[in-house]
matplotlib code that plots the C-alpha trace (Angstrom):
import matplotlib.pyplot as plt

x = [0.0, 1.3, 1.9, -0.9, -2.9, -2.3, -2.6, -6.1, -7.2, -5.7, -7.8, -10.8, -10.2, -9.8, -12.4, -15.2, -16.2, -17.1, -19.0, -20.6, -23.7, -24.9, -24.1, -26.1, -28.8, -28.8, -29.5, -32.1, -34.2, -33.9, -33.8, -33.1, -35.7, -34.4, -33.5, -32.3, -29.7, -27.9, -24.4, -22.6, -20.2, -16.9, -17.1, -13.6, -12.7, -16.3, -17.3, -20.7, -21.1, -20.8, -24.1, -26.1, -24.7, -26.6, -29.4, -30.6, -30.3, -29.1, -30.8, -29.8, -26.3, -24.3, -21.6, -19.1, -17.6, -14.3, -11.3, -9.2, -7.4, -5.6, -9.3, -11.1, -8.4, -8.7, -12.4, -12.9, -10.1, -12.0, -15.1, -14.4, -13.5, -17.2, -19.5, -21.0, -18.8, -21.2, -23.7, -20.8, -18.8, -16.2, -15.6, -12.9, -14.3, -15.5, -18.7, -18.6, -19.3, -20.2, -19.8, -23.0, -26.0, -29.3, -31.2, -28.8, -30.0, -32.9, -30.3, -27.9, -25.8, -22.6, -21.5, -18.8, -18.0, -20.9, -22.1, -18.6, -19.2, -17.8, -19.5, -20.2, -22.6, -25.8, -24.0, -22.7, -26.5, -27.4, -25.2, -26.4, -29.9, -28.9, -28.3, -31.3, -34.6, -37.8, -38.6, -35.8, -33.6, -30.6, -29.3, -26.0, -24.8, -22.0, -20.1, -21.8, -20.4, -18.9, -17.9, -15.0, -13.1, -15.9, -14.9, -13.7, -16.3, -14.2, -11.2, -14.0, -15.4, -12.1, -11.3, -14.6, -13.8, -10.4, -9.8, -9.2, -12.4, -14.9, -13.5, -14.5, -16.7, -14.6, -15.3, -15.4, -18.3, -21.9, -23.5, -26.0, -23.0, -23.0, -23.9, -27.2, -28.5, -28.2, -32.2, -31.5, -28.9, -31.7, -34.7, -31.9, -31.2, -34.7, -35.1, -38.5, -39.9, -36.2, -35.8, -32.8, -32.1, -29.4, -28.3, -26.2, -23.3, -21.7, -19.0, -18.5, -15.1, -14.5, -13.6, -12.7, -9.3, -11.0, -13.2, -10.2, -8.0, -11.1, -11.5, -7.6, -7.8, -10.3, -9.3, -6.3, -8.3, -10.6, -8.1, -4.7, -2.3, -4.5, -2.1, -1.1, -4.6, -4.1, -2.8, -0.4, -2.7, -5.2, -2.1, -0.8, -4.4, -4.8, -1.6, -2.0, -5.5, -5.1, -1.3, -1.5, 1.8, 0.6, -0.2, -3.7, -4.7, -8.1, -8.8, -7.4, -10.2, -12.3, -15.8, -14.8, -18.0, -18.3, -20.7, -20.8, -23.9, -24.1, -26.3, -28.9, -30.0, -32.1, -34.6, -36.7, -35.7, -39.0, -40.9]
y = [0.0, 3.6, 6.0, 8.1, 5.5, 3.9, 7.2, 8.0, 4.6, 5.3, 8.2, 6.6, 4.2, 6.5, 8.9, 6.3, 6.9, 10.5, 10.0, 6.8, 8.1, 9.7, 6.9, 4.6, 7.6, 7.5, 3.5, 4.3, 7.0, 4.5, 0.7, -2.1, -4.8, -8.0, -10.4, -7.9, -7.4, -4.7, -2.7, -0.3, 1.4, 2.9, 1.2, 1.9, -0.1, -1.3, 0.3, 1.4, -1.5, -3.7, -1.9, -2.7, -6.2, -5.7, -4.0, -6.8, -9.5, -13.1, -14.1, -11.1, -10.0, -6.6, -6.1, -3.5, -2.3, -0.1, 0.5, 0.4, -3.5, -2.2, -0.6, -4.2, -6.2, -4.5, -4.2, -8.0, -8.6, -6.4, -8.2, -11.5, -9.7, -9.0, -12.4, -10.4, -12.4, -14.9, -11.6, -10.1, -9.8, -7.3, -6.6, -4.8, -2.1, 1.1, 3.5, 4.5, 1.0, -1.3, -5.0, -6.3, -7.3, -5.0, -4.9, -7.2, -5.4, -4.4, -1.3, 0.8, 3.1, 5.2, 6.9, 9.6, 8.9, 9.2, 12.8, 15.0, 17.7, 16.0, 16.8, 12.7, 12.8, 12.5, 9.5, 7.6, 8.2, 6.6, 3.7, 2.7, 2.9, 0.4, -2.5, -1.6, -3.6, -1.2, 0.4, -0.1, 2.9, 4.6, 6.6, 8.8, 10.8, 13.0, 15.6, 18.8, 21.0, 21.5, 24.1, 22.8, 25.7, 27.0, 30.7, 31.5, 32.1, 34.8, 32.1, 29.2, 31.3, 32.5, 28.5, 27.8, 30.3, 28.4, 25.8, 23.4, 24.2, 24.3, 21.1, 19.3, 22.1, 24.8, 28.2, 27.2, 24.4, 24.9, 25.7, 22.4, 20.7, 21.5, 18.9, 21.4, 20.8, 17.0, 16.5, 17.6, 15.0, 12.2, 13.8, 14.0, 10.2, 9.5, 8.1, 9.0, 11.3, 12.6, 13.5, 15.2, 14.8, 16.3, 14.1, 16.4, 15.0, 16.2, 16.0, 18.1, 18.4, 16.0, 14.2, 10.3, 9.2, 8.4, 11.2, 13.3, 11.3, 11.7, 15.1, 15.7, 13.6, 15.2, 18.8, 17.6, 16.0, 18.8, 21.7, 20.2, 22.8, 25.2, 28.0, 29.0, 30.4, 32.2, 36.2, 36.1, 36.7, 34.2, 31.7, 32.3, 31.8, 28.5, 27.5, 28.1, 26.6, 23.8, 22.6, 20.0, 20.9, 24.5, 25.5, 27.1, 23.7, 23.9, 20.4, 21.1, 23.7, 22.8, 24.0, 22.7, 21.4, 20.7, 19.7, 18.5, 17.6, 15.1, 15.5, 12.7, 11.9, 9.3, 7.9, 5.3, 3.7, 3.8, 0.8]
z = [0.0, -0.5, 1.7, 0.9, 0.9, 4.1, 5.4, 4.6, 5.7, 9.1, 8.6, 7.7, 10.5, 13.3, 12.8, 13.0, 16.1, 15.3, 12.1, 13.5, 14.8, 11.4, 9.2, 11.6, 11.6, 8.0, 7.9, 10.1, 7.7, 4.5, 6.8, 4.1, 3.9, 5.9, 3.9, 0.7, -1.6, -1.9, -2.7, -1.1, -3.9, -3.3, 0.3, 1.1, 4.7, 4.5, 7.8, 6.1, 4.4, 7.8, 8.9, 5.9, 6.7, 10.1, 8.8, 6.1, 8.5, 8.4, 5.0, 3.1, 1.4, 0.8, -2.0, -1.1, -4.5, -4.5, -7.0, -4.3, -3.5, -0.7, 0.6, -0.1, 1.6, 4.4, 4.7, 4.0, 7.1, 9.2, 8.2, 9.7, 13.3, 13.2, 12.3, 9.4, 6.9, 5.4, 4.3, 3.1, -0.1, -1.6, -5.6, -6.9, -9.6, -10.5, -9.5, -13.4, -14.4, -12.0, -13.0, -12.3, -14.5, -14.6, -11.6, -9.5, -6.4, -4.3, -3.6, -3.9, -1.2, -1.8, 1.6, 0.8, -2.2, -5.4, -5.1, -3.9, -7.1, -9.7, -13.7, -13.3, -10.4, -12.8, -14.2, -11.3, -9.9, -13.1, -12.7, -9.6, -10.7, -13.5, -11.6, -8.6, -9.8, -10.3, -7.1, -5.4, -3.8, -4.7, -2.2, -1.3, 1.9, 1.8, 3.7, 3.8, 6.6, 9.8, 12.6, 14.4, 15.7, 19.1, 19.5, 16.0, 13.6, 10.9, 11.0, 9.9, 7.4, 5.9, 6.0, 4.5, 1.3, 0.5, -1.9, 0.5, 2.1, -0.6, -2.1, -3.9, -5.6, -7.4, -8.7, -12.0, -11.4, -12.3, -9.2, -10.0, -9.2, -6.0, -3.4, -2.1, -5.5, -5.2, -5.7, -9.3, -9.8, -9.1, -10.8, -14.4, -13.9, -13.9, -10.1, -8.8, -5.7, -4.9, -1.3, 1.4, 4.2, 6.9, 9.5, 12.4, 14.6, 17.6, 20.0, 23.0, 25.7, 28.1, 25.0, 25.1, 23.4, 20.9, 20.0, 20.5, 17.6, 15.3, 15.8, 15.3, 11.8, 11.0, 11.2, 9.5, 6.7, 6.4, 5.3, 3.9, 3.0, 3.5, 4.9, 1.4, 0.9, 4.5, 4.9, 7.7, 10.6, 9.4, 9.5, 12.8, 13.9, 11.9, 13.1, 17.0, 17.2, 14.7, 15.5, 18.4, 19.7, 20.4, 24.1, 22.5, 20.8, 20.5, 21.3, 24.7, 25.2, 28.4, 26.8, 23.1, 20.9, 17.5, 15.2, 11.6, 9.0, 6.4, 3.3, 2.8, -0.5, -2.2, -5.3, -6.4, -9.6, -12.1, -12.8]

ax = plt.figure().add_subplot(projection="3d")
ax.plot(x, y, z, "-o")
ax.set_aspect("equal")
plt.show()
């Protein structure tokens, strides 16, 4: 595995605990049927998909598709720690042409991946619609927002306007590429009574170890190299809140609380 790679899936791994709550939230508003079929594409460590597993129940089965080996390896390792194996299977391939048959599925979930602004997002909603039966759902959740620094409301904004921070949506993009516009994306692949939903999550000091390691990879994730789109007082700033060596960390903060929102969206593939 590369480095990069086996970085972001230390990543991945470590912030579960934070984003935990809204993906199970987000099983809960669209519950697969026990005993149903369905894939979860570009499933990364699986995590996601292992809730589906749960969700559908002992008779039914969950495909995680991702391009990634490295990604499937490890998800199908972590996948006999749990007992979910036998309801669980991973494919190596693509969310631009998924290698199954037409309407292999009863569904179809994509959890951070399908849906982060690219000109393909139509498509890919297509795709997954191709191999869901008629009726079945197609949905997507995705990272909308967050407030993470408690106190500092310019230096979020300013972070908010940088590359780093409206990624993966650029100035140049139409603005129905967009993630807010999402309910377009379904109704132009033809999926039926399009809906949103926001899911919230939280975390508030005394933090746990592990809440603490999230919240540090994920500030870390959020705004990579961001400083060069910083004046020099918005660096220092960024710098002494955001660099865990600093004495004004602002994880260390007795009163710190953040909050974060996911963007829920889904369809019903036409009869």
């Amino acid at each position: 595995m590369t480095d990069n790679a086996d970085s972001y899936l230390q990543s991945l791994l470590v912030t579960v605990p934070l984003r935990e709550p809204s993906l199970r939230a987000a099983v809960d508003a669209i519950p697969p049927a026990t005993g149903s079929r369905g894939i979860d594409v570009g499933c990364g460590i699986g995590t996601f998909t292992q809730m589906l597993a749960e969700s559908v129940g002992t008779d039914g089965h969950v495909t995680g598709l991702d391009v990634s080996r490295e990604f499937l390896d490890y998800a199908s390792d972590l996948a006999k720690d749990t007992g979910l194996s036998e309801r669980l299977s991973f494919r190596q391939g693509s969310a631009s042409r998924i290698p199954f048959d037409d309407r292999s599925f009863d569904w179809a979930w994509s959890v951070d991946c399908v849906g982060y602004g690219t000109s393909d997002s139509v498509t890919l909603i297509g795709e997954m619609a191709r191999v869901v039966r008629p009726g079945g759902v197609v949905a997507i959740l995705a990272w909308a927002s967050e407030r993470l620094l408690p106190g500092f409301p310019r230096l979020e904004a300013r972070l908010g306007a940088t590359a780093a921070g409206l990624a993966p949506f650029k100035a140049t993009m139409s603005e129905d590429m967009h993630l807010s516009r999402g309910i377009g994306w379904f109704r132009k692949a033809g999926l039926l009574t399009p809906s949103a939903k926001a899911l919230a999550g939280s975390a508030h000091a005394p933090l746990t170890d592990a809440l603490r390691a999230a919240l540090k990879a994920l500030i870390e994730m959020r705004w990579p190299g961001v400083e060069q789109d910083l004046d020099e007082e918005d660096r220092l700033e960024f710098n002494r809140l955001c660099d865990p060596q600093s004495p004004e960390y602002i994880l260390d903060h007795p009163d710190y609380y953040a909050f974060f929102n996911y963007t829920l969206l889904w369809g019903a593939v036409a009869q």
